[in-house]
N, CA, C, O and CB atoms as a CASP TS submission, in Angstrom:
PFRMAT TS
TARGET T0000
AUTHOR 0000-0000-0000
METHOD Language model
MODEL 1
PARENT N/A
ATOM      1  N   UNK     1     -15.497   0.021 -56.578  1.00  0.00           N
ATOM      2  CA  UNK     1     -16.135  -0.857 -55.611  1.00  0.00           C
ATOM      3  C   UNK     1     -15.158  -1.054 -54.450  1.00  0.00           C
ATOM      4  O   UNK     1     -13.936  -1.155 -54.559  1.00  0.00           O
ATOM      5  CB  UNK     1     -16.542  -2.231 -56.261  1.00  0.00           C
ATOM      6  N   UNK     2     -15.886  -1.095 -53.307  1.00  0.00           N
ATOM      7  CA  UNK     2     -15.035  -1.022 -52.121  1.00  0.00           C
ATOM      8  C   UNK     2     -14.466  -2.637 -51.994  1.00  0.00           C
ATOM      9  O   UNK     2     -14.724  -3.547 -52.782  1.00  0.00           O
ATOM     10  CB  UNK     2     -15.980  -0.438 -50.691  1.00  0.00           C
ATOM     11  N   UNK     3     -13.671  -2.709 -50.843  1.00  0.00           N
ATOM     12  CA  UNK     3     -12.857  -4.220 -50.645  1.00  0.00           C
ATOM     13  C   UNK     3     -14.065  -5.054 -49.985  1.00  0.00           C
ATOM     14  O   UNK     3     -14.233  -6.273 -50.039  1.00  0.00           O
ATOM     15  CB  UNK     3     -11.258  -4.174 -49.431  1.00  0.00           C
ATOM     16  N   UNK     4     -14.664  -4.327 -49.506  1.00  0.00           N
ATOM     17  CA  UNK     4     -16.004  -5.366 -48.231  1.00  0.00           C
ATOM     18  C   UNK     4     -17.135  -5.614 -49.442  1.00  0.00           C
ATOM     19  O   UNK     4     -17.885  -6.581 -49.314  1.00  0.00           O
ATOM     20  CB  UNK     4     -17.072  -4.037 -46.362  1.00  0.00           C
ATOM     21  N   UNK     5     -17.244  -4.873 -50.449  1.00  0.00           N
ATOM     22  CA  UNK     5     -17.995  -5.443 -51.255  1.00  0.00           C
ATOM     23  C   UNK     5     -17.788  -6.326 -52.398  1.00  0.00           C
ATOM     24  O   UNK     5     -18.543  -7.088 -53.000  1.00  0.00           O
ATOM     25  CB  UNK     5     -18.499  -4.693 -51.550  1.00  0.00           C
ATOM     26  N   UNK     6     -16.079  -5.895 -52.586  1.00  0.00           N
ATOM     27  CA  UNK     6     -15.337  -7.088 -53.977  1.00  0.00           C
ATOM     28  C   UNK     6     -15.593  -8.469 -53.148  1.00  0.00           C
ATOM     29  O   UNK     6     -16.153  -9.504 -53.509  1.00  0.00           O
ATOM     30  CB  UNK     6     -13.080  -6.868 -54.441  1.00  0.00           C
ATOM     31  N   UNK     7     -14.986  -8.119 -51.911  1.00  0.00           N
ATOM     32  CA  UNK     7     -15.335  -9.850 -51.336  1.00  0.00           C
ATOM     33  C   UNK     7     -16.202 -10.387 -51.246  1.00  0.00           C
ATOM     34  O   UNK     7     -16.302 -11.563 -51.596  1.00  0.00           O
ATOM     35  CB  UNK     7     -15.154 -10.271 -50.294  1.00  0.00           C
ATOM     36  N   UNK     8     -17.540  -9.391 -50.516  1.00  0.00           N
ATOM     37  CA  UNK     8     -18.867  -9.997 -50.526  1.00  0.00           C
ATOM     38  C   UNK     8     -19.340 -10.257 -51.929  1.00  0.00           C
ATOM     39  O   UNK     8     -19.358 -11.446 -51.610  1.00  0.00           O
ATOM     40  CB  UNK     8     -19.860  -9.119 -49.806  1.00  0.00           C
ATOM     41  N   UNK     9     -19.487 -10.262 -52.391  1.00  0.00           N
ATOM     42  CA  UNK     9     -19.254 -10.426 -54.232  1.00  0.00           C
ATOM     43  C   UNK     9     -18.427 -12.044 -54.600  1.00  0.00           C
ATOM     44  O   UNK     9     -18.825 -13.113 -55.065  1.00  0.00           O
ATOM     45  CB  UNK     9     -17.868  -8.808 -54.936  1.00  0.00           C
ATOM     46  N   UNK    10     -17.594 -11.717 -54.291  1.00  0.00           N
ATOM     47  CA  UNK    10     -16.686 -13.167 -54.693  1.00  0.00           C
ATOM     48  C   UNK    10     -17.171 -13.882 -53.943  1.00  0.00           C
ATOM     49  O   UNK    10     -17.634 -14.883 -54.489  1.00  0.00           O
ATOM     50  CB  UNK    10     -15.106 -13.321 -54.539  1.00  0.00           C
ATOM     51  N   UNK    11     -17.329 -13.828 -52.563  1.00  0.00           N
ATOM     52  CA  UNK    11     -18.029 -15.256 -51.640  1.00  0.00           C
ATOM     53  C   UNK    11     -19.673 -15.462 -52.154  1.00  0.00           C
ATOM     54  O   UNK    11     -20.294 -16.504 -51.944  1.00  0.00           O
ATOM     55  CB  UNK    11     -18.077 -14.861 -49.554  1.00  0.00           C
ATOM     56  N   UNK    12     -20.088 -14.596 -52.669  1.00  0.00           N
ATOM     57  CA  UNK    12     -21.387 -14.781 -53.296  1.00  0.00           C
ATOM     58  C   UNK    12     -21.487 -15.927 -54.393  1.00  0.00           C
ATOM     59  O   UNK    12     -22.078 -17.007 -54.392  1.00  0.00           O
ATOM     60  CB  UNK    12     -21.771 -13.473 -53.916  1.00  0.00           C
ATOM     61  N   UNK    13     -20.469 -15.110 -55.582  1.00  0.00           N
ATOM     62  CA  UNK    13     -20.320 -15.721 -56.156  1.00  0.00           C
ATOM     63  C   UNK    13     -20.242 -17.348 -56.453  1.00  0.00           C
ATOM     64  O   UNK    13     -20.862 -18.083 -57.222  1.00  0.00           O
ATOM     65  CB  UNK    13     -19.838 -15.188 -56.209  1.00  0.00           C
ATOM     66  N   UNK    14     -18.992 -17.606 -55.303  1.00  0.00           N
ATOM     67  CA  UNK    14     -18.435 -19.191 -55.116  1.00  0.00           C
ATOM     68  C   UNK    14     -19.346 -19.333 -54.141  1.00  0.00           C
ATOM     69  O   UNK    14     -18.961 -20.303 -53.487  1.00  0.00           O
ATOM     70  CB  UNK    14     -16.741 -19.599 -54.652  1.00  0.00           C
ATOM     71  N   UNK    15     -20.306 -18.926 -53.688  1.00  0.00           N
ATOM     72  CA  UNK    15     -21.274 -20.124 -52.882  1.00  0.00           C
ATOM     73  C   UNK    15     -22.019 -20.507 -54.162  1.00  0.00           C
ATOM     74  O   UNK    15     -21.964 -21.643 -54.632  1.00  0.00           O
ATOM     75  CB  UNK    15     -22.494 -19.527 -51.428  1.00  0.00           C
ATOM     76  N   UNK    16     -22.762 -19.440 -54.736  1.00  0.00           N
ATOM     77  CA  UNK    16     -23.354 -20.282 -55.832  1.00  0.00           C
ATOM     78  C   UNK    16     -23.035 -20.831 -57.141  1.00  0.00           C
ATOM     79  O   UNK    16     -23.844 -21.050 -58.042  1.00  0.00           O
ATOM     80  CB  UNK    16     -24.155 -19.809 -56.093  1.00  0.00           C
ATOM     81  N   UNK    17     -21.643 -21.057 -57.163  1.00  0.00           N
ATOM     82  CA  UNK    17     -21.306 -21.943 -57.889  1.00  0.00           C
ATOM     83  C   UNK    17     -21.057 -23.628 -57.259  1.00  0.00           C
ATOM     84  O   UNK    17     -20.782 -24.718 -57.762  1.00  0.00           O
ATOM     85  CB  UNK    17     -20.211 -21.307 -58.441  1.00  0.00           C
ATOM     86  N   UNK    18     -21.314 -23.137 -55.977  1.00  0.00           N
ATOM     87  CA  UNK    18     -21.058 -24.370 -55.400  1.00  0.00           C
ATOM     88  C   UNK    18     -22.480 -25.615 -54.897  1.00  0.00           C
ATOM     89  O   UNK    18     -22.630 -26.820 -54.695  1.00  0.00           O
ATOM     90  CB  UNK    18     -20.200 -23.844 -54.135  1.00  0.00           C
ATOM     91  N   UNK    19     -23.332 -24.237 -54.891  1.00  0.00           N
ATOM     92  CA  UNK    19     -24.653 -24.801 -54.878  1.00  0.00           C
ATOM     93  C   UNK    19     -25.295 -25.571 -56.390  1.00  0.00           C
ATOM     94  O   UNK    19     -26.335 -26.227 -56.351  1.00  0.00           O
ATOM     95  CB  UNK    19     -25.558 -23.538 -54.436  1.00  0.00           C
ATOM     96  N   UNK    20     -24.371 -25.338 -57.897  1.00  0.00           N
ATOM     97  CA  UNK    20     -24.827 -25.350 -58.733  1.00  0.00           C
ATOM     98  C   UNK    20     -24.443 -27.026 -58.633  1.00  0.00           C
ATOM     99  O   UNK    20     -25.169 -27.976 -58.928  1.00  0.00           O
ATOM    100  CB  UNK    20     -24.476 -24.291 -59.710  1.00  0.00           C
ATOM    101  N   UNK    21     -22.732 -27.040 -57.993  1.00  0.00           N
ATOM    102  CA  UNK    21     -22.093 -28.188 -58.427  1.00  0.00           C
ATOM    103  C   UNK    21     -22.804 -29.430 -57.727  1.00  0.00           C
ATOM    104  O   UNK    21     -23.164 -30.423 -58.359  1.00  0.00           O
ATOM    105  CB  UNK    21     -20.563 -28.087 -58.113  1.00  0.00           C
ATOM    106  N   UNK    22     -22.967 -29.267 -56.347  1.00  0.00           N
ATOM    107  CA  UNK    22     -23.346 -30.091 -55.365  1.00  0.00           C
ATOM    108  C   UNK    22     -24.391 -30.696 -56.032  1.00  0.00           C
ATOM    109  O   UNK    22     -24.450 -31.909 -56.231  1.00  0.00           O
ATOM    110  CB  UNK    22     -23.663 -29.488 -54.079  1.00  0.00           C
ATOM    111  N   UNK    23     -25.617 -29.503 -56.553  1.00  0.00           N
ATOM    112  CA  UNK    23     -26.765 -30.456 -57.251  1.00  0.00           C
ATOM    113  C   UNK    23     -26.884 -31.501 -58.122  1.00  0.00           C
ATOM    114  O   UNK    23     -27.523 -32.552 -58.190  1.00  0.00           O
ATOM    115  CB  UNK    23     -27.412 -29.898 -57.810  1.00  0.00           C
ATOM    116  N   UNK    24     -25.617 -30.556 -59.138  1.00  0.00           N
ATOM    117  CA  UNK    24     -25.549 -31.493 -60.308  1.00  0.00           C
ATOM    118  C   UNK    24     -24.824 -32.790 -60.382  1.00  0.00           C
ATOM    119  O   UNK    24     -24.601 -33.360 -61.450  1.00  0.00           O
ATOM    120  CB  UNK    24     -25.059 -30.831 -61.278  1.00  0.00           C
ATOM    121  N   UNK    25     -24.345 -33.386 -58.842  1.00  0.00           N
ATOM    122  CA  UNK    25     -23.617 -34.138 -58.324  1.00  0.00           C
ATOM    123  C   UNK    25     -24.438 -34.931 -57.177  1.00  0.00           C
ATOM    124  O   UNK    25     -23.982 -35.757 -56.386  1.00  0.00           O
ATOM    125  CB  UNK    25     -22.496 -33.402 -57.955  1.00  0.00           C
ATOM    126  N   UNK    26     -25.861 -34.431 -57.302  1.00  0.00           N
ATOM    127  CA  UNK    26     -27.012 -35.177 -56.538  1.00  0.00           C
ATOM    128  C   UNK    26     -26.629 -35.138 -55.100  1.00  0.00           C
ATOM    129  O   UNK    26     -27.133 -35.981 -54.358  1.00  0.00           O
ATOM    130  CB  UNK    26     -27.231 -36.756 -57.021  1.00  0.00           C
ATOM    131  N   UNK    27     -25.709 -34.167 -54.566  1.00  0.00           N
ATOM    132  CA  UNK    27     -25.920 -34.232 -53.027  1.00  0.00           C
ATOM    133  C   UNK    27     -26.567 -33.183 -52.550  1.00  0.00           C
ATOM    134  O   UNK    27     -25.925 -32.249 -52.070  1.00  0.00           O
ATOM    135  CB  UNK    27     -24.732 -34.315 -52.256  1.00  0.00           C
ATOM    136  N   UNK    28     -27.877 -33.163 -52.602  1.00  0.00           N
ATOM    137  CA  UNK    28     -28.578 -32.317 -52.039  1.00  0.00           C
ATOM    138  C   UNK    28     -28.362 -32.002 -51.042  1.00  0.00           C
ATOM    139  O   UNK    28     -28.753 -30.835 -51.017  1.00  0.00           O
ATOM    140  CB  UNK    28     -29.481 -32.486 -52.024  1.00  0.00           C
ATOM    141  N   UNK    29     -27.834 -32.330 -49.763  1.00  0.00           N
ATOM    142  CA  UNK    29     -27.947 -31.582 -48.462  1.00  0.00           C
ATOM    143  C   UNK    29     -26.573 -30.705 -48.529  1.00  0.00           C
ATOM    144  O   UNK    29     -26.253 -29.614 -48.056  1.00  0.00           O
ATOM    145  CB  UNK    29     -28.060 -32.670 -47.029  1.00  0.00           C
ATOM    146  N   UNK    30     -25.840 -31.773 -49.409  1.00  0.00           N
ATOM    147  CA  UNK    30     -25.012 -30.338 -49.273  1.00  0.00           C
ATOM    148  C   UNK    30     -25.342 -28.945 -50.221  1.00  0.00           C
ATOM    149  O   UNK    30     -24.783 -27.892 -49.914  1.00  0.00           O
ATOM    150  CB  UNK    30     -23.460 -30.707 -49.631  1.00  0.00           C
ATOM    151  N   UNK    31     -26.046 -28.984 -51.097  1.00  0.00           N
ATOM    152  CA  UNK    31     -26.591 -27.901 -51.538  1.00  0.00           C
ATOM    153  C   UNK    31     -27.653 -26.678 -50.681  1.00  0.00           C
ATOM    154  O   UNK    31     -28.038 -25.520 -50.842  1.00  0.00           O
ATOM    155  CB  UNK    31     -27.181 -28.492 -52.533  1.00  0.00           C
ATOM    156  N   UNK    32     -27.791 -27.735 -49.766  1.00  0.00           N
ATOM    157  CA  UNK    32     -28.582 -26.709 -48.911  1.00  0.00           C
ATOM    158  C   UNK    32     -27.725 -26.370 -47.903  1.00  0.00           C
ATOM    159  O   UNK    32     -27.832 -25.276 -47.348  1.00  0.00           O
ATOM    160  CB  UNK    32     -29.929 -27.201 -48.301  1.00  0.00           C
ATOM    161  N   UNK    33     -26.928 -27.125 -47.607  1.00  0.00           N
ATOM    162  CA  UNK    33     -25.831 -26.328 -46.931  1.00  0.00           C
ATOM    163  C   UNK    33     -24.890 -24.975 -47.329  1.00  0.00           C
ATOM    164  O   UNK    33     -24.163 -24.316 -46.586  1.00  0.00           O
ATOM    165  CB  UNK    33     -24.998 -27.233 -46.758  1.00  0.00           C
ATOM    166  N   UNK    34     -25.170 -24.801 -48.779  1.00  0.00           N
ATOM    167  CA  UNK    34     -24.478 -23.684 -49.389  1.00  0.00           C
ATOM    168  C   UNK    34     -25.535 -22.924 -49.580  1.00  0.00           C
ATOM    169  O   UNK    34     -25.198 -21.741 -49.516  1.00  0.00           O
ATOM    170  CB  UNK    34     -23.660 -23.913 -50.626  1.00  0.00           C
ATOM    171  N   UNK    35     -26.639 -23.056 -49.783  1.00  0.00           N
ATOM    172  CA  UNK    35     -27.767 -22.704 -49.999  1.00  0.00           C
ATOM    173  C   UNK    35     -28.386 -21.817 -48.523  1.00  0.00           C
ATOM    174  O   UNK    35     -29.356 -21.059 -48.494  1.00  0.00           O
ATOM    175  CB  UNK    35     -28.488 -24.032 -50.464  1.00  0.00           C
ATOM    176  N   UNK    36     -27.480 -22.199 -47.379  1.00  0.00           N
ATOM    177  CA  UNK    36     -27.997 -21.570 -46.090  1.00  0.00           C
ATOM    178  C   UNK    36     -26.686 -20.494 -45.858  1.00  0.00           C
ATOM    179  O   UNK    36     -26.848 -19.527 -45.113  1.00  0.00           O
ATOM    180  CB  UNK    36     -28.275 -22.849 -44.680  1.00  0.00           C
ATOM    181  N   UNK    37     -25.538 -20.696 -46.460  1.00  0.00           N
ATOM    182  CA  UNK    37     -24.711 -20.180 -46.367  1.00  0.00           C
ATOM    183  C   UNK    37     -25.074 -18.872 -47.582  1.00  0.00           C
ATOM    184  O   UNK    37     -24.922 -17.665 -47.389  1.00  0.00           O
ATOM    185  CB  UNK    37     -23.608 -21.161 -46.397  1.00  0.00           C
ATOM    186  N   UNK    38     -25.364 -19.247 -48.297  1.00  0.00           N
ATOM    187  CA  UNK    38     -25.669 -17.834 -49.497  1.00  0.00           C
ATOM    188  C   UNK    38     -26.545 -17.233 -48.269  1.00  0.00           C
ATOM    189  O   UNK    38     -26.033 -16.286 -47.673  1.00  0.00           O
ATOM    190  CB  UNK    38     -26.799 -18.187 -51.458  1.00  0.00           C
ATOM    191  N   UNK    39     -27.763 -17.671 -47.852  1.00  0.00           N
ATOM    192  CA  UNK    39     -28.707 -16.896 -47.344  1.00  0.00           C
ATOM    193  C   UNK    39     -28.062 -15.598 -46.470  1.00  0.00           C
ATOM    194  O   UNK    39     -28.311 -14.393 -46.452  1.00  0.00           O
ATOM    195  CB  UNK    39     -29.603 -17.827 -46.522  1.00  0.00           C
ATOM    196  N   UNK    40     -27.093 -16.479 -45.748  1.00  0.00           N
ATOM    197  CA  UNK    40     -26.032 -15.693 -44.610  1.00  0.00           C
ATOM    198  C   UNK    40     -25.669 -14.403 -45.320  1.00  0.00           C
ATOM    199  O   UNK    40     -25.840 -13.211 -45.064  1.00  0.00           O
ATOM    200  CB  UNK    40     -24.445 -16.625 -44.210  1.00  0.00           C
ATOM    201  N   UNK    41     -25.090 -15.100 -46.331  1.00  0.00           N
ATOM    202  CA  UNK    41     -24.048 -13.591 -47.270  1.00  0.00           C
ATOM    203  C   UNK    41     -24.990 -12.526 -47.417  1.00  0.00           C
ATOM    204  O   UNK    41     -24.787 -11.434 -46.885  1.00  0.00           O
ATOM    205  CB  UNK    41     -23.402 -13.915 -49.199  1.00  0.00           C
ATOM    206  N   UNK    42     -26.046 -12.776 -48.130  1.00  0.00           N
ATOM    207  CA  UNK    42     -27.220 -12.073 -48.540  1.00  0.00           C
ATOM    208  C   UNK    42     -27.575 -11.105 -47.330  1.00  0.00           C
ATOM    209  O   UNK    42     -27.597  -9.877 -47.412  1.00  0.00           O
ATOM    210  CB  UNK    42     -28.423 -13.109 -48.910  1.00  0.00           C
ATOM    211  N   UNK    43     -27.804 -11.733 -46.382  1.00  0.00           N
ATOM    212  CA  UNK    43     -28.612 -11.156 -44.556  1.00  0.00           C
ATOM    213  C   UNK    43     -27.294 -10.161 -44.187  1.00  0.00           C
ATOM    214  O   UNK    43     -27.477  -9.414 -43.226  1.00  0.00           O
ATOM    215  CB  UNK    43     -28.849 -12.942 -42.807  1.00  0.00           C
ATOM    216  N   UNK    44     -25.822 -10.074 -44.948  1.00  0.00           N
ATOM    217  CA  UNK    44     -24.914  -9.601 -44.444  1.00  0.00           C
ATOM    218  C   UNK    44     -24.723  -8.520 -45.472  1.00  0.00           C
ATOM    219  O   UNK    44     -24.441  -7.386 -45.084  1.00  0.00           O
ATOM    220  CB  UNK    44     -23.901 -10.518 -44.121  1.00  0.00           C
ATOM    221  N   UNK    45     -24.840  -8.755 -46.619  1.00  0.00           N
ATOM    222  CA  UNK    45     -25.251  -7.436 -47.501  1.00  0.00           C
ATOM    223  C   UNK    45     -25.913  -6.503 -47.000  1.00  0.00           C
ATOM    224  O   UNK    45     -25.504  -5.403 -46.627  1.00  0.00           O
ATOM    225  CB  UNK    45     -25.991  -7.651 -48.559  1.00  0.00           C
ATOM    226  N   UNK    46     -27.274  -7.054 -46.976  1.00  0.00           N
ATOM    227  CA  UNK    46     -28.644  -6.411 -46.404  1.00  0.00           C
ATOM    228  C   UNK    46     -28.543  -5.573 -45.436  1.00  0.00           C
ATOM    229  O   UNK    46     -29.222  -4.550 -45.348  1.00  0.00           O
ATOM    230  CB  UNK    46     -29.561  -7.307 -45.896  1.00  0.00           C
ATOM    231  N   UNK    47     -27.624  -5.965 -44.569  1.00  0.00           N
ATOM    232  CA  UNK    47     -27.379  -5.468 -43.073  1.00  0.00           C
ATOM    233  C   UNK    47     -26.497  -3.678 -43.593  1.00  0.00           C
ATOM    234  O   UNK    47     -26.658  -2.580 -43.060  1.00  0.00           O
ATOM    235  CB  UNK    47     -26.006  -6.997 -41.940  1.00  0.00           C
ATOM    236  N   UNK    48     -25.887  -3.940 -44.413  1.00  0.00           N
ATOM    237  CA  UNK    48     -25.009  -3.283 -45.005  1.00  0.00           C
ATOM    238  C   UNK    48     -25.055  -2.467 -45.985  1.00  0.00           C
ATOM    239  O   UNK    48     -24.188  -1.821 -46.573  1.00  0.00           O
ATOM    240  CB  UNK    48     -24.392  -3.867 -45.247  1.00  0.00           C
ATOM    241  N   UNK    49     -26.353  -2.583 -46.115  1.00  0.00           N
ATOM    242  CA  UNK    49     -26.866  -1.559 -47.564  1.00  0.00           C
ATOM    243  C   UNK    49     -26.041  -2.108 -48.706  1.00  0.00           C
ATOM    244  O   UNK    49     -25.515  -1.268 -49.436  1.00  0.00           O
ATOM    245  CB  UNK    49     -26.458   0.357 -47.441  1.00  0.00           C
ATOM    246  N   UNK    50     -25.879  -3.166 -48.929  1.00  0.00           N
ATOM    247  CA  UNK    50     -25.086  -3.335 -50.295  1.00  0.00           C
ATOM    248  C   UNK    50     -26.423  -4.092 -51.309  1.00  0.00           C
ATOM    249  O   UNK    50     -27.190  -4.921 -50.821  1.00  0.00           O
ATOM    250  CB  UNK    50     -23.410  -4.555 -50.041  1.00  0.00           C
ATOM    251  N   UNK    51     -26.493  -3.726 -52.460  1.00  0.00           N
ATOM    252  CA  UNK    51     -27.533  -4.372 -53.478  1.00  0.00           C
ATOM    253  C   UNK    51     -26.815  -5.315 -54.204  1.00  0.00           C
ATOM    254  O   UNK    51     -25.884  -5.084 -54.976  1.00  0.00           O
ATOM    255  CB  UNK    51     -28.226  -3.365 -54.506  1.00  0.00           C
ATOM    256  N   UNK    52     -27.338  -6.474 -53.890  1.00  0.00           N
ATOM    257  CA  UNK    52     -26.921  -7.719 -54.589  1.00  0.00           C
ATOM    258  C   UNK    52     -27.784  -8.390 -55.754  1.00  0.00           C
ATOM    259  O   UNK    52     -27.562  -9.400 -56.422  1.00  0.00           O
ATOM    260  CB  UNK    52     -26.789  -8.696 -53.568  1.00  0.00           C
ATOM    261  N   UNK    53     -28.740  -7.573 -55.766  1.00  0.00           N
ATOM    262  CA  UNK    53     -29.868  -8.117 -56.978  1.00  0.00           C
ATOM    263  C   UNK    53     -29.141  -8.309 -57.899  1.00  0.00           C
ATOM    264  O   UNK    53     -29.679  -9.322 -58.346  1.00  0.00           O
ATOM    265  CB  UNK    53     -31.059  -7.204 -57.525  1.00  0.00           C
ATOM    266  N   UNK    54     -27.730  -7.984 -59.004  1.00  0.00           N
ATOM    267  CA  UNK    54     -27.742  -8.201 -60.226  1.00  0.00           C
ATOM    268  C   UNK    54     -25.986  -9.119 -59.779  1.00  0.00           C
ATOM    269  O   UNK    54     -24.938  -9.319 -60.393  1.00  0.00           O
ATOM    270  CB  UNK    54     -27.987  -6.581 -61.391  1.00  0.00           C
ATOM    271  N   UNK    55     -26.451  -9.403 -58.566  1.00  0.00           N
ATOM    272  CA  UNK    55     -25.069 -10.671 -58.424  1.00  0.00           C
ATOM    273  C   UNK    55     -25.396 -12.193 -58.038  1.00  0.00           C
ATOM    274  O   UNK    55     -24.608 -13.139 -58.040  1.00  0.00           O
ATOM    275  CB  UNK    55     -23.948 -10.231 -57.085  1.00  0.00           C
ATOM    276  N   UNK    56     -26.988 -12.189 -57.649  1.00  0.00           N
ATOM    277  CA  UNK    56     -27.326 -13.535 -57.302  1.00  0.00           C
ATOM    278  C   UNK    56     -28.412 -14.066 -58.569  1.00  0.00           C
ATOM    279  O   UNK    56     -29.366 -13.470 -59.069  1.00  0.00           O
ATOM    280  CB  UNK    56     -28.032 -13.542 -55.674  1.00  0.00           C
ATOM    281  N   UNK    57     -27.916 -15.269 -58.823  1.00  0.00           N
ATOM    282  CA  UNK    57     -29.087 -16.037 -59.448  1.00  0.00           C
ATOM    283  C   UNK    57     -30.315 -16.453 -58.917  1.00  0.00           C
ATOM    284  O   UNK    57     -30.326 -17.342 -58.066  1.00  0.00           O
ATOM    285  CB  UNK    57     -28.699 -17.056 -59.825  1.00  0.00           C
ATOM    286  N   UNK    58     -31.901 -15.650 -59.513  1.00  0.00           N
ATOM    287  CA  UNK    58     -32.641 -15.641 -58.091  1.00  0.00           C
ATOM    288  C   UNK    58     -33.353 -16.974 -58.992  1.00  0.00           C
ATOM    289  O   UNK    58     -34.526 -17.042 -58.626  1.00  0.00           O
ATOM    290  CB  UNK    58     -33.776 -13.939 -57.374  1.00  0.00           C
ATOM    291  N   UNK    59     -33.092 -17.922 -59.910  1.00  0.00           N
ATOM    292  CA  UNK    59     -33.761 -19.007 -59.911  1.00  0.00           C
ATOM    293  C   UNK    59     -33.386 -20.054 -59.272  1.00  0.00           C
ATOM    294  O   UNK    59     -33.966 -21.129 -59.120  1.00  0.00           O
ATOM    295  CB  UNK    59     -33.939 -19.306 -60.903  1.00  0.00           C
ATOM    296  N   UNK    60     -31.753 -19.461 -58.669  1.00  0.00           N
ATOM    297  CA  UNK    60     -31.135 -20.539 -57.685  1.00  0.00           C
ATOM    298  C   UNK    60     -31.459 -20.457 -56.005  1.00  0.00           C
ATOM    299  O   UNK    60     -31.459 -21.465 -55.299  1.00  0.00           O
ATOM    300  CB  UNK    60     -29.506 -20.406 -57.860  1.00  0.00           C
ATOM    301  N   UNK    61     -31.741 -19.057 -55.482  1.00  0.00           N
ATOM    302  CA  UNK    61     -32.732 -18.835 -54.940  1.00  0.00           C
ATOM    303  C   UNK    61     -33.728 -19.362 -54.390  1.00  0.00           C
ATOM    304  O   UNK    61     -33.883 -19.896 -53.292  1.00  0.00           O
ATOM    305  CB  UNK    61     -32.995 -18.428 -55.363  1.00  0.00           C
ATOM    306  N   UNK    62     -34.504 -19.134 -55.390  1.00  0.00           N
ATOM    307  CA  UNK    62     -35.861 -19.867 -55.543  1.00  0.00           C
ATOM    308  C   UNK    62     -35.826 -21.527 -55.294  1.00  0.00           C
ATOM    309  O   UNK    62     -36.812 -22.033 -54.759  1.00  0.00           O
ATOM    310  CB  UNK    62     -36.396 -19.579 -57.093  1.00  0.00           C
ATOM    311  N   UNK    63     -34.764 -22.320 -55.656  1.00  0.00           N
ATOM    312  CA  UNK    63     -34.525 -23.676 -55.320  1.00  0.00           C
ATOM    313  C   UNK    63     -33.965 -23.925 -54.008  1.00  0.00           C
ATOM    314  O   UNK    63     -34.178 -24.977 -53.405  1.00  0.00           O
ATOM    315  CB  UNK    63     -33.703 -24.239 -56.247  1.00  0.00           C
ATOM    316  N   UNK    64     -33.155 -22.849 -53.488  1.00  0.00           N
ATOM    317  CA  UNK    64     -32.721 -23.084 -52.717  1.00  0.00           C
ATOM    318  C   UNK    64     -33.623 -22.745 -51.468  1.00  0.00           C
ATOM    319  O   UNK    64     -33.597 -23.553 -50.540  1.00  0.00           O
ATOM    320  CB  UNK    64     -31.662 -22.679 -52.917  1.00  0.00           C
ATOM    321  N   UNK    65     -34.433 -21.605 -51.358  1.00  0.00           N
ATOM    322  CA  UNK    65     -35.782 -21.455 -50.699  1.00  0.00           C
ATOM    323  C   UNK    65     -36.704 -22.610 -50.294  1.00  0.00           C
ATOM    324  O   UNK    65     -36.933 -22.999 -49.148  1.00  0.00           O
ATOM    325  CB  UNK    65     -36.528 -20.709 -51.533  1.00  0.00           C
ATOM    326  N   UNK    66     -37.302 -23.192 -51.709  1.00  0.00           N
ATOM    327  CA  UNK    66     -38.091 -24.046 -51.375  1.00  0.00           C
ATOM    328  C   UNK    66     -37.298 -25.509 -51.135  1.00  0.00           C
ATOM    329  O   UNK    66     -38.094 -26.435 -50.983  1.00  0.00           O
ATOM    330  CB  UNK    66     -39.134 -24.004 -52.383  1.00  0.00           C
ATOM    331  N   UNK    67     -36.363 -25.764 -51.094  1.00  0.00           N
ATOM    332  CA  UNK    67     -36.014 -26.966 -51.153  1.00  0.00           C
ATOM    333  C   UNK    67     -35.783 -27.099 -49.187  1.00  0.00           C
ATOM    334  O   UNK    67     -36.076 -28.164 -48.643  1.00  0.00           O
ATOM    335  CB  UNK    67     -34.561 -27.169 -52.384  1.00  0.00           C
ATOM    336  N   UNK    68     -35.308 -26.033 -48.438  1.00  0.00           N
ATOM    337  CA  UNK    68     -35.035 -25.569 -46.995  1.00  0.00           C
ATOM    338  C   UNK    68     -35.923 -25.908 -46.663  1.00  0.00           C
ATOM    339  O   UNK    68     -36.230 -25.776 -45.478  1.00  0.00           O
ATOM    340  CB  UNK    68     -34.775 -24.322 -46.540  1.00  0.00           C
TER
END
């Protein structure tokens, strides 16, 4: 795996662990603040041909979608 993708990977990662924490800590806006920031990472993959399907949690996703 290349370096632009170990990182995009790790910042993936720690956004959504951070989206997990914020919730479970009832501050929602800041969850959507990480939650807009994953979106970013994602739109920057995408851009990039990199497949992130088996690195994002898409039920966190999905919360983080509809909650925006």
């Amino acid at each position: 795996m290349g370096i632009f993708r170990q990182t995009l990977r790790s910042r993936i990662e720690r956004v959504q662990e951070a989206v997990v924490e914020a919730r479970q800590a009832g501050h929602d806006y800041e969850a959507q603040l990480y939650g807009a920031r994953l979106h970013d990472l994602l739109d920057l993959a995408a851009r990039n041909d990199v497949d992130t399907s088996e690195w994002v949690d898409h039920t966190l996703m999905e919360f983080v979608t509809y909650q925006g």
